[in-house]
Structures are given as structure tokens and as C-alpha cells.
N, C-alpha and C positions, 0 to 999 in steps of 0.2 A: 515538186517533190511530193508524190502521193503517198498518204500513209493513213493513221489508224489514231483519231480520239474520241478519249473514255469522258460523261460529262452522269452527272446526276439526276436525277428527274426532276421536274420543277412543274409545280401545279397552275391553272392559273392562264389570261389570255393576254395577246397588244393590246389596249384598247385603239377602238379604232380610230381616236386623232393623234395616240404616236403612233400607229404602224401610217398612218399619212406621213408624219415627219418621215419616218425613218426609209420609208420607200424617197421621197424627192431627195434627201441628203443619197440616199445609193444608188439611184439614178443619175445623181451630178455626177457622182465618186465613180460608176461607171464609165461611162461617158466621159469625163476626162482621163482615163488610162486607157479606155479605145482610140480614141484622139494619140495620147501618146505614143502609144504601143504595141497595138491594134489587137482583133480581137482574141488574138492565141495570148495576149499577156494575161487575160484574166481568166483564160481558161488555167492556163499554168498559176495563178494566182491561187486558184480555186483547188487547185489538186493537193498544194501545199495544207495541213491541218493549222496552221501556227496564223499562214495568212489567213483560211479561212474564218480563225478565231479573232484577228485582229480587224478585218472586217466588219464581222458581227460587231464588236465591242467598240467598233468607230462608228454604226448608226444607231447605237443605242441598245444593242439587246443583253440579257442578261450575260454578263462572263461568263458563267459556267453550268447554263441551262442548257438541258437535254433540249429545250424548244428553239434552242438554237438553229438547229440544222434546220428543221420545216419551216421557221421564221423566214430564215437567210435566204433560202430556196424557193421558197414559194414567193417572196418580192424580188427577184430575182426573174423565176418566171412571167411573173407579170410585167416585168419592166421592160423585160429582152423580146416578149411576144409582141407588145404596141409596140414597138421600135424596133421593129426587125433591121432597121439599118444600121444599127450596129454590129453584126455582122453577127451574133452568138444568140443561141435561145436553150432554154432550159424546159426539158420535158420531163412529165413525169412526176413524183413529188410520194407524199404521203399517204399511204393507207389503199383505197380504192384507184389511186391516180397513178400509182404505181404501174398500171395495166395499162395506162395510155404511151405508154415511152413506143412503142412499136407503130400506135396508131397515128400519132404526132411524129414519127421518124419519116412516114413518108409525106408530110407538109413541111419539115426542115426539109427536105431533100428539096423541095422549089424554090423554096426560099437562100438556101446556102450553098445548093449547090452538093451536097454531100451525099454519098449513096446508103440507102435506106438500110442496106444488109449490112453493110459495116457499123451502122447504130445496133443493127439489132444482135450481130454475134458480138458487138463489147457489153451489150448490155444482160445478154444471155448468160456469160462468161462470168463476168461480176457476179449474178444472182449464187453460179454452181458454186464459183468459190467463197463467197462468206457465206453460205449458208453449209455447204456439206463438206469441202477439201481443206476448208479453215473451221474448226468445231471448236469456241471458244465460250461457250453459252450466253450465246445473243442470238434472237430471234429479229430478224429483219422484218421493219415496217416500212422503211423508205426507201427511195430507188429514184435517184435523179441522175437525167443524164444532162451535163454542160456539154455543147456543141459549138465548135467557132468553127467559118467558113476556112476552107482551105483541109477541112477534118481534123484538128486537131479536136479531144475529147476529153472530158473527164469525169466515174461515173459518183455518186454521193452516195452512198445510203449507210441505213442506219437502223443498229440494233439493238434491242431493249433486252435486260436480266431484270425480270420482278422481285426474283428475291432479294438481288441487291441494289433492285433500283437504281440502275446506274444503264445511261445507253454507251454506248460504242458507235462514232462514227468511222465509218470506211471511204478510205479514196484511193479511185483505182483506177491508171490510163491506159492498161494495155490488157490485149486479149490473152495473156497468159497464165499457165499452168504452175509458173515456176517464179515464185517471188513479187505476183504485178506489188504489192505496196512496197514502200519504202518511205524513211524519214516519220517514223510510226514514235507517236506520242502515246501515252497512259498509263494504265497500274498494271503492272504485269503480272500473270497469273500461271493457269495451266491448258494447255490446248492441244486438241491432235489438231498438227500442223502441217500438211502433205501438200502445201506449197514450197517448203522451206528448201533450200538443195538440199539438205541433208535427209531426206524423205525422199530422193530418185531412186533408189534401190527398192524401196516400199509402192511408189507410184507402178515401178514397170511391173512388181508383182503381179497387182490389182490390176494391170492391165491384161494380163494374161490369164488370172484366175476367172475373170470376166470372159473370158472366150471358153472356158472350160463348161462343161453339161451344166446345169443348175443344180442338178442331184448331188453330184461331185464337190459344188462347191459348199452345199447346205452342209455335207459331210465331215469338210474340212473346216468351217465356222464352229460345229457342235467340238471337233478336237480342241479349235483354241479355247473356245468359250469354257471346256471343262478342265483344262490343262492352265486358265488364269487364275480359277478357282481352287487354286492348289492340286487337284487330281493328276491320275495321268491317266497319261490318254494312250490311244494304239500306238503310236508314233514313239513314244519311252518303250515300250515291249520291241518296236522292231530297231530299236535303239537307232530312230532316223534322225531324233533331237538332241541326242547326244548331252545329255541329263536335264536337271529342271530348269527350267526358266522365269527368269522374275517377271508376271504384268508391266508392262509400259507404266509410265507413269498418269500418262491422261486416261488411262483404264481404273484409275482411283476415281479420276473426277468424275468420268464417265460411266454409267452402268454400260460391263458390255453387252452385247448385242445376240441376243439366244435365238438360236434358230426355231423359225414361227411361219404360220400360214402366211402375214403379212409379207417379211423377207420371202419366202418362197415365192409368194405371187411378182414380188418388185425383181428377183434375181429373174425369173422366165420372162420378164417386158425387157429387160436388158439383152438378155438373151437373143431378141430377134432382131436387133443390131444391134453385136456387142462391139463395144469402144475397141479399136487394132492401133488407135497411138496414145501418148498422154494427152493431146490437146481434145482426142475424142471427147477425152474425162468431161470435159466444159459444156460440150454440146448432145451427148446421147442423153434418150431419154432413159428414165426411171433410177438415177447415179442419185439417190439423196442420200442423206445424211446417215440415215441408220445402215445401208448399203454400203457404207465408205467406211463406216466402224466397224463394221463385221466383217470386211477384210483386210482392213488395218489392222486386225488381231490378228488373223490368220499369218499374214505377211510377217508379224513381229513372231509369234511365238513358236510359230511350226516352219518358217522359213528365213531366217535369223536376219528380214529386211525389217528394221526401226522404222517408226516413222515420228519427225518428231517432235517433241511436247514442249517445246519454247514456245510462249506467246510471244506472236511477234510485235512487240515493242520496244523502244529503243533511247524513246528521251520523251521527258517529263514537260508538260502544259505550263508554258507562261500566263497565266488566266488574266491577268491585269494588263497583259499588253494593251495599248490604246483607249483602255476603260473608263480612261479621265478624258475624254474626247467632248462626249456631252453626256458624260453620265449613263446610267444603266436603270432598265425597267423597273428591278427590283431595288433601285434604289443605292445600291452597290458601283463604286464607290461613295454616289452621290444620287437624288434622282432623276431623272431625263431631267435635261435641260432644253427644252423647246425652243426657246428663241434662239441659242446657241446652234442650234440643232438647223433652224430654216436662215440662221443671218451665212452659216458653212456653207450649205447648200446653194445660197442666193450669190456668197462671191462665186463657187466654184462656178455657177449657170452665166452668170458675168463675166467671166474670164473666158470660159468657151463662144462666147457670144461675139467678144472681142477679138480671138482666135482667127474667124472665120474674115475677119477684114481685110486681115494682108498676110502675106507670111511673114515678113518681119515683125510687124506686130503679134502674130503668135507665135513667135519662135518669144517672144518675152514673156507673153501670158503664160505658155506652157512651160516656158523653165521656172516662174515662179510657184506652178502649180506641184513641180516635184519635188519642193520643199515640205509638202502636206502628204502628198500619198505616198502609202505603203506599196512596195514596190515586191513583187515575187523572188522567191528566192531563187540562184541558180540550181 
């Protein structure tokens, strides 16, 4: 169930003999629900935000740290790259690593079997929409993609607000235009949201103003831009607005978008393949952010297509789930519990090991092992 959590920023690093613990307890904890369930269960595990949180907080990492996501991800990567025969790897990650998810798509592709372009148009997709077609202010800094053989995918990443210091993580399985998250946890706020269905009236706008001269469109940006601002505009005189119209709502949050050298240069790169469907929206170049606010106005104010301003979230963060597991970095509930931490670990590695002897003897190991893992949700 892919969807959308909001976490606070948290200063501060693993040290590096609990990120040792906490990598071999989620290497077992892998490892036995690949055994179980194989490797689409923890892709689907991973897509859910609740499991991903309960994960985290069952090898130890803080409940409700923003370092969560690059913690979990990055041991995560590491576990699944030396163990490629678990059938799932994780590319990509934090900051500068981000730019690897294309170069590492074509070494998962020999390893899993998977084709390199379908890593790269989900993971292209992901970037347009939480950065430009979802404008909810978070700036993305991470970008992980989960890959299990057979292509099942799911992508991670994660954006930071400084002023509120608070990150937003995103999880997203499919390459669409129209809704990829769901089952979306956080604090809800205000956003232009032209994933939403109720933004297709708005999307096909943009799609079409996007094919129109560039001149024309910079035109029609300056009407709404002066026409939000209370004025009016030519459009009131040739009475085509059919009287005033109130700013959208995420045009409060948002400063709109004034027609500028900058817009003008990014509207002529669009221009020389402009998008002809919604899913172009995903994949043409020069479609950012401030391009998709400037005719989101146009679209609301001059041609009465909304787009719109629900954040999409939908239910609120259990932070404690599993947190009493072996305790938490910060201390929260309790602090890491180390021995705890490698005696879990050491049965789970014992049980798999016994697994491997007969089937009958692992049809007992692994049913007792589904008393302890977290299981994804449908």
C-alpha cells in the first residue's frame, strides 16, 4: 500500500557498532520473509509507510526520525547488493546517490533479470511527480529504488521543509499520472495537487496549453497572474470569465508564478517536444515545478479547470508500533538494547539454517518464525 510519511528532522549519526547490530537483525528479518514469501513480499512490505515504520523501529532506529528513511535504505542496500540471491536490491539512496539509480539499473537488470527502461521510466515518473505535479513544499533529497525479480518495484524518496523541519517520505509503485500514492500517513496541509482525479480537467488543460506558441502562453500566465492579484484582466472586458474569480487555495501557500526570462526560456525547451498526453507530463523535458504553477493558474482562473489543493493524506502515524522491539537509538522508548538485538537476530539466523535441512523441518521453523514478523499489509 504505497503512500506518503511526514517525520521531523533528527540531528546526530548510528554509531557504527549499532548500525552493525542493526544491519545483521535486518538481514535475518530479511531473509526470513524472502524464505517465506519471496522477494515481492518485502517489496510490498516496503511500499506500505506503517510497515516501513515498523521495520525501522524493529532494528532499532529512532521512531520518528527524519534519518529514518536513509538509515533503513542504505542497510537495506547493502544487504541486498552482497546477497544478490535474495532476489531484490536497492539502488540509489541519499543525496549524490540519487544519480546512481539509472547507472545500477543496468547491473540489477543481470542480476534479476529486470529491464533497465522500466527502472528508469518509474524512477523518472517518481522524481516529476513529487517534485512538480505534487507541490507540497518538500524538496527532495532521496531517491531509492526497491527492485524484486519478477519486476515488481517500489520507489522511496524523501523531502525535506527547513522551515518546518519536518521531511515527508514518498512511496510510489507505479508509473502514473493520476494517484501512484495511496494509504498516505501525515499532517495534512495545503498543496497544488494535479495527481488527484479531481485535477483531470486541469491536467488536460496543461496539456494543451503546453502545445500552444510559447508567446501565447506567457500571455495567458501574465492574465491569471494579474487576475489572482485581484486585478482584471482582458479576459473580464471581453467578458470570457464571466466575473471575478477567487485564487485557488494553494495560490495562498504558493507565490504565483510571474511571467520571467527564466519561465520564458523553460516554456521554448518544452516547446520542442511539447507533452500530446498526461503521461507525457512524467517524461518531457523542462515540465518543473514553477512551469506546472504557472499553468495551474492559468487552467483555474482563466479556464474554470481547479486543480486541487488537498494534501494528500489520509491517516495518521502509529510511531510506537514495534518500538519496544530492542529499543531505539535515541533512547525512545528505551535505549538500544544490543544483546537483545544480536540474541533476535542469532535465533532468526538459526531457524533459517534449520529451514534448509528438510522440508518438514522448515515448514516448523518458518511457521514459528510468523509469530515474530511483521507481515505486509494487503
Amino acid at each position: 500500500m504505497p503512500g506518503v510519511a511526514e517525520l521531523p528532522l533528527h540531528g546526530g549519526h548510528v554509531p557504527r557498532w549499532m548500525l552493525a547490530r542493526m544491519e545483521r537483525l535486518a538481514g535475518a528479518v530479511v531473509e526470513a520473509l524472502v524464505e517465506l514469501k519471496g522477494p515481492s513480499a518485502l517489496v510490498a512490505g516496503l511500499s506500505d509507510p506503517f510497515w516501513f515504520q515498523a521495520f525501522n523501529n524493529l532494528i532499532g532506529m529512532d521512531w520518528d526520525s527524519s534519518g529514518s528513511t536513509t538509515v533503513v535504505t542504505g542497510i537495506l542496500k547493502s544487504i541486498t547488493w552482497r546477497r544478490p540471491e535474495l532476489g531484490v536490491l536497492v539502488l540509489g539512496g541519499k543525496g549524490s546517490k540519487m544519480r546512481l539509480v539509472l547507472e545500477e539499473a543496468e547491473r540489477a537488470s543481470e542480476i534479476l533479470g529486470v529491464d533497465p527502461g522500466f527502472v528508469e521510466a518509474l524512477s523518472r515518473a517518481a522524481a516529476r511527480v513529487d517534485s512538480a505535479l505534487l507541490q507540497d513544499g518538500y524538496t527532495l533529497y532521496h531517491h531509492a529504488v526497491i527492485l524484486a525479480e519478477g519486476g515488481d518495484a517500489v520507489v522511496i524518496q524523501q523531502g525535506m521543509n527547513p522551515e518546518r523541519r519536518i521531511a515527508r517520505r514518498y512511496h510510489l509503485d507505479r508509473a502514473s499520472v493520476e494517484e501512484p500514492h495511496t494509504g498516505i500517513a501525515g499532517r495534512p496541509g495545503v498543496a497544488l495537487n494535479l495527481v488527484d482525479r479531481e485535477s483531470r480537467n486541469a491536467r488536460r488543460v496543461i496539456v494543451d496549453l503546453l502545445q500552444e506558441p510559447p508567446g501565447r502562453v506567457e500571455r495567458l500566465i501574465a492574465e491569471a497572474y494579474r487576475a489572482s492579484r485581484g486585478g482584471r484582466s482582458l479576459l473580464d472586458y471581453m467578458g470570457a470569465r464571466g466575473g471575478a474569480v477567487e485564487p485557488p487555495r494553494w495560490a495562498r501557500f504558493y507565490r504565483p508564478v510571474k511571467p520571467s526570462p527564466q519561465l520564458r526560456r523553460a516554456l521554448e525547451e518544452v516547446a520542442r517536444d511539447p507533452p500530446t498526453s498526461e503521461v507525457d507530463l512524467l517524461v518531457k523535458p523542462g515540465i518543473g515545478p514553477s512551469v506546472i504553477r504557472a499553468l495551474a493558474l492559468v487552467a483555474d482562473l482563466l479556464y474554470r479547470a481547479p486543480a486541487s489543493s488537498r494534501d494528500p493524506v489520509t491517516h495518521p502515524i502509529e510511531p510506537y508500533m514495534y518500538a519496544y522491539a530492542v529499543g531505539g537509538k535515541d533512547g525512545v522508548p528505551y535505549p538500544f538494547d544490543s544483546r537483545t538485538a544480536e540474541r533476535v537476530a542469532e535465533i532468526l539466523e538459526e531457524a533459517l539454517e534449520r529451514a534448509r535441512i528438510g522440508e518438514e523441518e522448515k515448514l516448523r521453523a518458518l511457521m514459528r518464525l510468523r509469530r515474530i514478523l511483521p507481515s505486509p499489509r494487503a
